[in-house]
VEXLO-632404 format. One record per atom (N, C-alpha, C): y, z, x. Coordinates in steps of 0.1 Angstrom, whole numbers, padded with zeros to 4 digits, always signed. Layout:
BEGIN
YZX/...
END
This chain:
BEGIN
+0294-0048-0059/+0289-0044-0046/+0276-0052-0043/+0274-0057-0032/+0262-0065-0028/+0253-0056-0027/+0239-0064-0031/+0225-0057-0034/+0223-0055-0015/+0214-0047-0015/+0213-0043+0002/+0200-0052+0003/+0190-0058-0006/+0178-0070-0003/+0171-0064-0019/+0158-0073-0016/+0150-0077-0023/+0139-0063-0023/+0134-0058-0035/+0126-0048-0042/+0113-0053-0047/+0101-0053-0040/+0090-0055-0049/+0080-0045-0051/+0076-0041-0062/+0070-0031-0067/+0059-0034-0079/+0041-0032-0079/+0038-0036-0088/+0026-0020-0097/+0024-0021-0103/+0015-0009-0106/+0004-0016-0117/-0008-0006-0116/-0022-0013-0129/-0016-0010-0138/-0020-0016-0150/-0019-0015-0164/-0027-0005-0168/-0018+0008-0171/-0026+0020-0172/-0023+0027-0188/-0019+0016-0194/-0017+0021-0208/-0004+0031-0207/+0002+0038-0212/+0010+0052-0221/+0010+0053-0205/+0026+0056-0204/+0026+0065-0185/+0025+0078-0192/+0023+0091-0179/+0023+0103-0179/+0033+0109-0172/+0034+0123-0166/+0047+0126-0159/+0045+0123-0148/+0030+0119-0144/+0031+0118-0133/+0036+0102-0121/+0035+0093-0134/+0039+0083-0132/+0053+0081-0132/+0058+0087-0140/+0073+0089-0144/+0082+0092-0134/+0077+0107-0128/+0084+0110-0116/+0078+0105-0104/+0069+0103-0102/+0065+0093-0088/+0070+0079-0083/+0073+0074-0101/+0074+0061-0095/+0087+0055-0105/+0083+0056-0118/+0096+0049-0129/+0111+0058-0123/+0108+0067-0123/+0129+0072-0121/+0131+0067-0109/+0122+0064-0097/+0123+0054-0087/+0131+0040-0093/+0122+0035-0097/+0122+0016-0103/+0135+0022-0107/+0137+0026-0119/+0156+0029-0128/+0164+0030-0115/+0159+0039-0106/+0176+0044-0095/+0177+0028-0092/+0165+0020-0083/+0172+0017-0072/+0175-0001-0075/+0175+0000-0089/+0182-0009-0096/+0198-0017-0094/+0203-0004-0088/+0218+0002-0086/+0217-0011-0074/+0209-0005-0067/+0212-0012-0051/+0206-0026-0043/+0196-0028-0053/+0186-0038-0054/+0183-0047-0058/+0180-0062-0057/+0175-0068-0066/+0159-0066-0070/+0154-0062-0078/+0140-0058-0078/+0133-0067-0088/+0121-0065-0083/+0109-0073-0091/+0095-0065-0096/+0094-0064-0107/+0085-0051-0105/+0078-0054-0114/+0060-0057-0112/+0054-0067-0115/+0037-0053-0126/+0034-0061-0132/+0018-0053-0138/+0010-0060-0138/+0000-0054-0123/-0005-0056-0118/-0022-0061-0124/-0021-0072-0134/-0031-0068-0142/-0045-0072-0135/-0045-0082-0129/-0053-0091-0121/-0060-0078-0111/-0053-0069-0107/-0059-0061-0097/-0072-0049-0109/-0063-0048-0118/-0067-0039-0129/-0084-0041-0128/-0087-0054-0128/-0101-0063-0133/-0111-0067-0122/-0107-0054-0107/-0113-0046-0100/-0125-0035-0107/-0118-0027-0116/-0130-0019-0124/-0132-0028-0136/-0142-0033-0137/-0147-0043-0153/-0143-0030-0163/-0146-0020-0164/-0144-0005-0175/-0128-0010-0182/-0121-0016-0174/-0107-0017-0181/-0104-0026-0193/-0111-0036-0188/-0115-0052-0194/-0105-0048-0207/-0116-0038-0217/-0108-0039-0232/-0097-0035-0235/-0094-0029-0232/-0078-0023-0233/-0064-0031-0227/-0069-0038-0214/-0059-0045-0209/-0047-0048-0212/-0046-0056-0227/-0034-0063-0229/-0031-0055-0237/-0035-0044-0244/-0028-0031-0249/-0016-0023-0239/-0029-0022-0228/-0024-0013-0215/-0010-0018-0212/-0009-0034-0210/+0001-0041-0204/+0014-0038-0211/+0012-0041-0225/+0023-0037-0234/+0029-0022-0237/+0019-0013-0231/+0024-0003-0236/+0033+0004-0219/+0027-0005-0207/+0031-0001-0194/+0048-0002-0195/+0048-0016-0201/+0061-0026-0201/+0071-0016-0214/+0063-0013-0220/+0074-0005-0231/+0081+0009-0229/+0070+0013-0217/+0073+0027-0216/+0085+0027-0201/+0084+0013-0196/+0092+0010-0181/+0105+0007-0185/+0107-0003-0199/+0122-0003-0203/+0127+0005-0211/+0118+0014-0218/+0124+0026-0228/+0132+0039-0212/+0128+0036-0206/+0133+0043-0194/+0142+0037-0187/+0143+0027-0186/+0159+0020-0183/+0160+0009-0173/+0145+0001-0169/+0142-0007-0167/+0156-0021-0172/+0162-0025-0166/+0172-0038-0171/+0166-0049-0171/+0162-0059-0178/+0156-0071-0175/+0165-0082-0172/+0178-0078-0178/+0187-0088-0179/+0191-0092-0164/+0187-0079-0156/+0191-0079-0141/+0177-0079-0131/+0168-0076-0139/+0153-0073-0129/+0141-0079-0133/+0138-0083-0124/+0121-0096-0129/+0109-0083-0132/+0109-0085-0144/+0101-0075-0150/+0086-0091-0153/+0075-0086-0150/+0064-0096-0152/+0046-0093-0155/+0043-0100-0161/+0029-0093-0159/+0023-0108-0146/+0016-0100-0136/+0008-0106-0127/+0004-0120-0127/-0008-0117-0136/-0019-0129-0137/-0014-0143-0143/+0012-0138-0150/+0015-0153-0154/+0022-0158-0143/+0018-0154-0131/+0028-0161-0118/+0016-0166-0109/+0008-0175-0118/-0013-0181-0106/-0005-0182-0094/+0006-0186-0085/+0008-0188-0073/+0007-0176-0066/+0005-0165-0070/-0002-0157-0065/-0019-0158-0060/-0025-0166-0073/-0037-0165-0067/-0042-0174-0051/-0032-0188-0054/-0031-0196-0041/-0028-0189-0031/-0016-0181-0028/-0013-0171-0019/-0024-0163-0013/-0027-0153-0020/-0040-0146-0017/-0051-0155-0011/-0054-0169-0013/-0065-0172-0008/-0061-0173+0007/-0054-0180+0008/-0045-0189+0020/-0050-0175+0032/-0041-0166+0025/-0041-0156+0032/-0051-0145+0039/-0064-0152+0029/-0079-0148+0031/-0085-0152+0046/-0076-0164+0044/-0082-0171+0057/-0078-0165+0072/-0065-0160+0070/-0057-0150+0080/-0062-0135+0084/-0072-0134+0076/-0079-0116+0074/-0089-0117+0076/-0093-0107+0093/-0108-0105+0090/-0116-0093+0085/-0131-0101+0079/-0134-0093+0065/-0136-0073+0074/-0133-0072+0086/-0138-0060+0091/-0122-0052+0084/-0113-0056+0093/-0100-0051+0087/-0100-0045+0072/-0104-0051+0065/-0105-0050+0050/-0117-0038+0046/-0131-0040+0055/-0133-0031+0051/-0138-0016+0053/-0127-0014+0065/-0125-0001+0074/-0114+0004+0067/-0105-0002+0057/-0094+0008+0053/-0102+0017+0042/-0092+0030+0047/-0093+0039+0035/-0097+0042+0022/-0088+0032+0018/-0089+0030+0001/-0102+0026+0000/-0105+0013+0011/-0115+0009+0000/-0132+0016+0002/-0129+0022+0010/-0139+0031+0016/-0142+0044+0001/-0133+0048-0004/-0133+0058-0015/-0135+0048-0027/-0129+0036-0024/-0132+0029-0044/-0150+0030-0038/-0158+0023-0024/-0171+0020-0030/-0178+0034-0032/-0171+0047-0024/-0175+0060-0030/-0173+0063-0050/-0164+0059-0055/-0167+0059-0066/-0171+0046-0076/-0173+0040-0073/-0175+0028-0078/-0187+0021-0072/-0198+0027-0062/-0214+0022-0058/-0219+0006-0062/-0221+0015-0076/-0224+0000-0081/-0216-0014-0084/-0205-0012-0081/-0194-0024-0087/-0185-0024-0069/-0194-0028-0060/-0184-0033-0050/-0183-0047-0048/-0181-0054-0061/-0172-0067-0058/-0164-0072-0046/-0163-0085-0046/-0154-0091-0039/-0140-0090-0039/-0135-0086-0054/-0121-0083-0056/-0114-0071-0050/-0127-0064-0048/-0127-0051-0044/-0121-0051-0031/-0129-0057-0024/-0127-0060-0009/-0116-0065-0006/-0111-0077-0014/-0098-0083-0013/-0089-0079-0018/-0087-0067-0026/-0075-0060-0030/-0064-0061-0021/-0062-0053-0013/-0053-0055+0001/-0050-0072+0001/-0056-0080-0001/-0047-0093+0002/-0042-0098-0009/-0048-0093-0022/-0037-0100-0033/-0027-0090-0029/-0023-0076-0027/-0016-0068-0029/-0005-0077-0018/-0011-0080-0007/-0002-0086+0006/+0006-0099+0003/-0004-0106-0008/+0000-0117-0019/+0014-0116-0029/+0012-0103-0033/+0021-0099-0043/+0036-0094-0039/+0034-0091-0026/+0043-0085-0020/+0054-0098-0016/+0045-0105-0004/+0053-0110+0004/+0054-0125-0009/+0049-0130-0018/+0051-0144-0025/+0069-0144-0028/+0072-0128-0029/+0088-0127-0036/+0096-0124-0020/+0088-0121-0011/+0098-0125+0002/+0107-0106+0000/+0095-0097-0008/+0108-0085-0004/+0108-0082+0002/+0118-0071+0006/+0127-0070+0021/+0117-0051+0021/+0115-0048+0007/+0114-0033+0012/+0102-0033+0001/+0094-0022-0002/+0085-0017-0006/+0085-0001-0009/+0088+0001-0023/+0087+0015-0025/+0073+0025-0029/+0069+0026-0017/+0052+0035-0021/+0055+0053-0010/+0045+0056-0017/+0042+0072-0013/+0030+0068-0005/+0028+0081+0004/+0024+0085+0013/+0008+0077+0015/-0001+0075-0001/-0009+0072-0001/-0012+0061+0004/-0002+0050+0000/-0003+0036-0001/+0007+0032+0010/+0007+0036+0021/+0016+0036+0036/+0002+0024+0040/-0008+0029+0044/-0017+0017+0050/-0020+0002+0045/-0016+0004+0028/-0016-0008+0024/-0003-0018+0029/+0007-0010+0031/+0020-0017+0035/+0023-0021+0047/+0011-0011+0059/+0011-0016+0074/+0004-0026+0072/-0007-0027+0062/-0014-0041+0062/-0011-0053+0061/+0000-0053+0053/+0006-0067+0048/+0017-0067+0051/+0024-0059+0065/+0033-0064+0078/+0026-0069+0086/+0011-0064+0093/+0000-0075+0100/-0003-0086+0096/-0008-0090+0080/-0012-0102+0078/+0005-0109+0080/+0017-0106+0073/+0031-0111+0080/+0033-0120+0093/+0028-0111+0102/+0031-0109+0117/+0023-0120+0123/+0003-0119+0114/-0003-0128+0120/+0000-0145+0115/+0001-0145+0103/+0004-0155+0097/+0014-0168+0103/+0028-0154+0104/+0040-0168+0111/+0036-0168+0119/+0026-0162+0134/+0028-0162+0147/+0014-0174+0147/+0008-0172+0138/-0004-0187+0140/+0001-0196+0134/+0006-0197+0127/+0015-0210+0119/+0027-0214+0127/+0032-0205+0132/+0047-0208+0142/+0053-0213+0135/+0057-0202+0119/+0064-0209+0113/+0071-0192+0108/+0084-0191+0107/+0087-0177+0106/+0091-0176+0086/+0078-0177+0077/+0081-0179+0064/+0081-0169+0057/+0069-0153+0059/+0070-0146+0053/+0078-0138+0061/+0081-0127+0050/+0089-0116+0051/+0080-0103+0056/+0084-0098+0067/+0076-0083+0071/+0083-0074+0060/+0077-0067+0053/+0088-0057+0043/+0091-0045+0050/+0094-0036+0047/+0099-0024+0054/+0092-0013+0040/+0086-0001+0045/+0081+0007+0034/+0096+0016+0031/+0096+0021+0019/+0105+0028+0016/+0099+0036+0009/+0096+0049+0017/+0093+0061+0010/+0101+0068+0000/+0096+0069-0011/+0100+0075-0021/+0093+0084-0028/+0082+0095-0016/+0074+0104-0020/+0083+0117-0031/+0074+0118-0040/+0080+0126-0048/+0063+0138-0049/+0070+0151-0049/+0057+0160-0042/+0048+0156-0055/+0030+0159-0053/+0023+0153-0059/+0026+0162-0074/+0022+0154-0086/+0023+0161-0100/+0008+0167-0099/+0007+0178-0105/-0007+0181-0104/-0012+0179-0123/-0023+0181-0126/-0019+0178-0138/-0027+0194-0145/-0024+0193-0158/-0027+0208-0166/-0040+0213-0158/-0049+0209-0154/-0057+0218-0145/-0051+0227-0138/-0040+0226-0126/-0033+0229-0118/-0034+0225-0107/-0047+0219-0109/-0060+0218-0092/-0058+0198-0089/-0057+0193-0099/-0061+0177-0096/-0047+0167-0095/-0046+0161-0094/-0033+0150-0092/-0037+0143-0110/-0029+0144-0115/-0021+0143-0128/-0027+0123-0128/-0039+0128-0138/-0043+0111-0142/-0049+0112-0151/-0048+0099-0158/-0057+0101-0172/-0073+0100-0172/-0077+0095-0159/-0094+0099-0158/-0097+0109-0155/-0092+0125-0154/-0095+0133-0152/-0088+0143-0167/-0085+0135-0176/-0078+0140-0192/-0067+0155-0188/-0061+0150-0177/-0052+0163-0169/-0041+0158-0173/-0034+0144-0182/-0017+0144-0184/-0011+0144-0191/+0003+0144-0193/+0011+0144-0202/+0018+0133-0205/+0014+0123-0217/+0020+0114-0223/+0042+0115-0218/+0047+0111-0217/+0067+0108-0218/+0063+0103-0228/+0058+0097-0236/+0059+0091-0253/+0051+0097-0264/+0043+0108-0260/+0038+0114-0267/+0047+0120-0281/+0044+0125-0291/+0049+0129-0300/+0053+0146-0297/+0067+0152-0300/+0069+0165-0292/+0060+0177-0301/+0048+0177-0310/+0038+0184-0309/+0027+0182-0302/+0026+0168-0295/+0016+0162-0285/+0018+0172-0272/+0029+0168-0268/+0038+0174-0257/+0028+0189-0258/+0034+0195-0266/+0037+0213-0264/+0017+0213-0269/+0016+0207-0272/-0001+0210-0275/-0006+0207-0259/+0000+0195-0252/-0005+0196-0238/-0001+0207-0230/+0010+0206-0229/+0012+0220-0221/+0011+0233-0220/+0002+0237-0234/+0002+0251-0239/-0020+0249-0232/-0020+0240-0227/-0030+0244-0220/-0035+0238-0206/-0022+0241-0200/-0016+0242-0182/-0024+0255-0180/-0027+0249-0163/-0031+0265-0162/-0023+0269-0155/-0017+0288-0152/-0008+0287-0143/-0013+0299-0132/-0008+0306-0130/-0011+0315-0122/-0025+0325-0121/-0032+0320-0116/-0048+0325-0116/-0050+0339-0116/-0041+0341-0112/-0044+0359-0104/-0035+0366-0116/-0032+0361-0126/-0020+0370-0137/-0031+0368-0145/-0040+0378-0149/-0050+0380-0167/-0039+0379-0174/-0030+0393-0175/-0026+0398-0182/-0013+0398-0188/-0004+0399-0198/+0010+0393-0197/+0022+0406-0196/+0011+0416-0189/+0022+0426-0183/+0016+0420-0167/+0007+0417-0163/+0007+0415-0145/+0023+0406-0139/+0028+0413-0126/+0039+0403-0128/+0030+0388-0117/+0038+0378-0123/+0037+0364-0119/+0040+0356-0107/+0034+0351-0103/+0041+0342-0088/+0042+0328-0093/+0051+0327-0093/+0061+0312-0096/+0059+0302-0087/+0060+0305-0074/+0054+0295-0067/+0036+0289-0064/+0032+0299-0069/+0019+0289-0072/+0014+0282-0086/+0025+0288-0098/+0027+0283-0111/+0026+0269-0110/+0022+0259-0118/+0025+0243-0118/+0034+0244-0129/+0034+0252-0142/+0041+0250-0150/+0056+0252-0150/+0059+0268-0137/+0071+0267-0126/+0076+0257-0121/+0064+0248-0118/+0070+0231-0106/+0077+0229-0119/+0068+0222-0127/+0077+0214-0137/+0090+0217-0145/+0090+0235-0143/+0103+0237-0148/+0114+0236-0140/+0112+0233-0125/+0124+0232-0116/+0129+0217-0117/+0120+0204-0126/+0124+0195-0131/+0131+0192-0141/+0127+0200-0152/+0133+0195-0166/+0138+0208-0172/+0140+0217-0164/+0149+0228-0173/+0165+0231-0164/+0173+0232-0167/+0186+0240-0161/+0182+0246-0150/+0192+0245-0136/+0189+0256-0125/+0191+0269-0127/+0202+0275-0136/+0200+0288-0142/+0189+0293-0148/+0184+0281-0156/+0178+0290-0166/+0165+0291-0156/+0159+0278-0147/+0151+0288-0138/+0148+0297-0130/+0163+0300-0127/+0163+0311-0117/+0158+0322-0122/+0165+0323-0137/+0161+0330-0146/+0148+0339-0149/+0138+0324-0154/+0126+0319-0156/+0119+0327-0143/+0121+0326-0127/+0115+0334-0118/+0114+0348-0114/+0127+0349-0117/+0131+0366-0120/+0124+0370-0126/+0121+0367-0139/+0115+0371-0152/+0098+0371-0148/+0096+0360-0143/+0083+0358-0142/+0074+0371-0130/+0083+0373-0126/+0081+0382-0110/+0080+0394-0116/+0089+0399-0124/+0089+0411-0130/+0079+0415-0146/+0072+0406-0148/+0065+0404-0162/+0073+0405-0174/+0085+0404-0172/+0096+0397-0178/+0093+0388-0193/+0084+0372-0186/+0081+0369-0197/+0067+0364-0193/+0062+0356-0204/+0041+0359-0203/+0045+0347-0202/+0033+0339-0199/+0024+0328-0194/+0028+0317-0209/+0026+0320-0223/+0028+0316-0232/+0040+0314-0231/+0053+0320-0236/+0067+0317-0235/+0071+0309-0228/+0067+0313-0216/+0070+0303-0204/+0068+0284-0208/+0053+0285-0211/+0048+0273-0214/+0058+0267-0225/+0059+0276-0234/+0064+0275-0247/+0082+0263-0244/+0089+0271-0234/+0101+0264-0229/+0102+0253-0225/+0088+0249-0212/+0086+0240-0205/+0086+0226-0219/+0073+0230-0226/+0074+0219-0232/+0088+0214-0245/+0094+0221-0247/+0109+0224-0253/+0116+0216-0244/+0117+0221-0231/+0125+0211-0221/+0121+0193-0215/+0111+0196-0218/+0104+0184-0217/+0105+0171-0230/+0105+0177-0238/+0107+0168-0249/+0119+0163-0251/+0130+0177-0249/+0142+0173-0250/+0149+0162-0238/+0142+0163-0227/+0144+0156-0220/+0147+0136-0227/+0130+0136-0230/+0124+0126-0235/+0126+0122-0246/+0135+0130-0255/+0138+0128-0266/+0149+0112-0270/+0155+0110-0259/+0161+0094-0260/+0150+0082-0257/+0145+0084-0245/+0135+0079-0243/+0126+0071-0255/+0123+0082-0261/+0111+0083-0270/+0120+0074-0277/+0129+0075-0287/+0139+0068-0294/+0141+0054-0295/+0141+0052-0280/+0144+0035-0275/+0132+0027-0276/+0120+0036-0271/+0105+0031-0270/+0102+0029-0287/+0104+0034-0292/+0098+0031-0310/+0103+0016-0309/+0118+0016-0309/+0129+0007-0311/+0121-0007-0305/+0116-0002-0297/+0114-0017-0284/+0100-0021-0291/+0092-0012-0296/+0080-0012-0300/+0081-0021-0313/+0090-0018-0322/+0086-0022-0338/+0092-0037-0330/+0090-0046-0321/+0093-0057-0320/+0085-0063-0314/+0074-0068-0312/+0068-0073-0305/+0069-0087-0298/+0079-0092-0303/+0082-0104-0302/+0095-0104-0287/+0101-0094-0286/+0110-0093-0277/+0101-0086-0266/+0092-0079-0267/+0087-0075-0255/+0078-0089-0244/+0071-0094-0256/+0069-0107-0251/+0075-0119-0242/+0089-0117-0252/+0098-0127-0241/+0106-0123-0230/+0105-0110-0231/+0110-0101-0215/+0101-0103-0207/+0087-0102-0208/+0074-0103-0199/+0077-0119-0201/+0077-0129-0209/+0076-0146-0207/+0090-0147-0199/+0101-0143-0198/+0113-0149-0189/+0111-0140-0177/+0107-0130-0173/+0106-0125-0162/+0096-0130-0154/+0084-0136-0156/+0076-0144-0156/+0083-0160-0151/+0089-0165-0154/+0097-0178-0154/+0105-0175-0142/+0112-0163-0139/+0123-0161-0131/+0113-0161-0116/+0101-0151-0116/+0096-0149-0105/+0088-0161-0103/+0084-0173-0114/+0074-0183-0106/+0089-0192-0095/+0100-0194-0100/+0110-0199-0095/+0111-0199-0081/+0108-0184-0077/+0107-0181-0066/+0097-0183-0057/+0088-0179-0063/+0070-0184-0060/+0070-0198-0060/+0071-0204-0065/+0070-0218-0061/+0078-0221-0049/+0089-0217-0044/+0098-0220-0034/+0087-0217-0020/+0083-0205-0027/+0078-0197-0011/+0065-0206-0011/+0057-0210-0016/+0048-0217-0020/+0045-0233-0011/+0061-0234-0010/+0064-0248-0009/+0062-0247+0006/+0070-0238+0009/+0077-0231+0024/+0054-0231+0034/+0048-0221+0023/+0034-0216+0030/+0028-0231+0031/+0024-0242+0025/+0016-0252+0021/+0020-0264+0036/+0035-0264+0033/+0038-0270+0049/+0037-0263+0060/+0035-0251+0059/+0030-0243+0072/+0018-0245+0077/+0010-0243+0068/-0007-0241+0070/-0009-0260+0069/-0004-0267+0064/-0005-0282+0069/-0011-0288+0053/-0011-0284+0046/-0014-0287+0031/-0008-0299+0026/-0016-0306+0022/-0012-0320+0017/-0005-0317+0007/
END
């Protein structure tokens, strides 16, 4: 069956994913495999936006990349890459600096909340985030872009620079992408209250070890208004409920709510299954990730040939931008 276009997708090097990476974005990357040629890049160069990351980095990278093919990432079929080995990226991004003015850049959203948390560190990279990202995007020429709700303005951005680019160049070379929502509802993380990240120490490792697991989830918080484990329970404002309508049986949740409504079963038990279901889930996963792990040498040359495959292309586009803009 023919691929329906081109897939680019990149994320920071965030070390160990969590659930909430998992379900927002990796069972994304695995599906649309099926239908796509995809390229799906770690983003490290963006990473070195917060200097705080610096040391861990090439940890982070390895362990991003282990935990994306222990989950079913194909390389044999998908340009799996780290960033900073395809520099025609960085030529891209400049080029394209020249196409953007610096107001555009810094009236968006995002970057309006990085200098709220980040005061003291508003860098230049900072600012130009949005055009490596517009860089990263359009160098592979994808046809579509799989982001949530959040990252919608970064993708209207880099159809503008698109749009301005060929229409001042009068040359039709980049690709406008198309957003492809693939919002998955937000993961909240064991607080109940915050979006599931490791700077807020609210997540749950997918490669954690399954006493890791059930040690995280036995301290979710769930239903505020239940002290007691005769009070009955409301399931729908449970988080530990969300996640059981993911990784347990639809019987056994139906179950699970009945029960919960009627003080049926306590807050513990509950938890108790969740992380049971959870493991079991992840329990191949986990399997394949050791497997991938005790080699270091093959992870490397999946990230060195996927690397090779995407400069292939970057160089093409490269060739295409340089005679546009009049480049010797």
């Amino acid at each position: 069956m023919p691929k329906k276009g081109r897939v680019f997708s990149g994320a920071r090097p965030t070390g160990r994913q969590h659930l909430g990476n998992y379900l927002g974005a990796i069972k994304n990357y695995v599906a649309m495999q099926a239908d796509y040629d995809c390229v799906y890049c770690i983003v490290d160069l963006h990473a070195l936006t917060t200097l705080e990351e610096r040391e861990d980095l090439r940890q982070n990278t390895v362990d991003m990349a282990l935990d994306w093919l222990a989950a079913g990432i194909r390389p044999e079929e998908t340009i799996l890459f780290v960033q900073s080995h395809v520099p025609e990226v960085t030529e891209l991004h400049t080029i394209l600096s020249m196409f953007t003015p610096l107001g555009k850049l810094t009236d968006l959203p995002t970057f309006k909340e990085k200098v709220a948390q980040q005061p003291h560190n508003v860098n230049y990279g900072l600012v130009g985030y949005p055009v490596l990202m517009s860089a990263d995007i359009t160098l592979y020429k994808a046809d579509a872009v799989p982001v949530g709700v959040d990252q919608a303005s970064h993708i209207e951005f880099t159809r503008e620079v698109v749009r301005t680019f060929n229409h001042r160049t009068g040359r039709p070379v980049l690709v406008e992408p198309q957003m492809k929502n693939t919002e998955y509802p937000k993961v909240l993380g064991t607080d109940g209250v915050n979006k599931m990240g490791k700077s807020l120490n609210n997540h749950i490792e997918i490669s954690g070890t399954p006493e890791e697991t059930q040690k995280r989830v036995m301290t979710m918080v769930t239903d505020p208004q239940r002290q007691r484990r005769t009070d009955p329970g409301r399931p729908e404002v449970c988080n530990v409920f969300t996640l059981h309508k993911t990784f347990t049986p639809g019987d056994e949740v139906a179950a699970i709510d009945t029960a919960c409504r009627q003080a049926g079963i306590g807050c513990v038990d509950c938890k108790k299954k969740l992380a049971a279901n959870i493991n079991a889930h992840f329990a191949d996963f986990r399997e394949r990730r050791a497997a991938l792990a005790s080699d270091p040498n093959h992870i490397r040359d999946v990230l060195a040939d996927g690397a090779g495959r995407a400069r292939d292309i970057a160089r093409a586009t490269m060739a295409e931008v340089r005679d546009a803009v009049g480049l010797p």
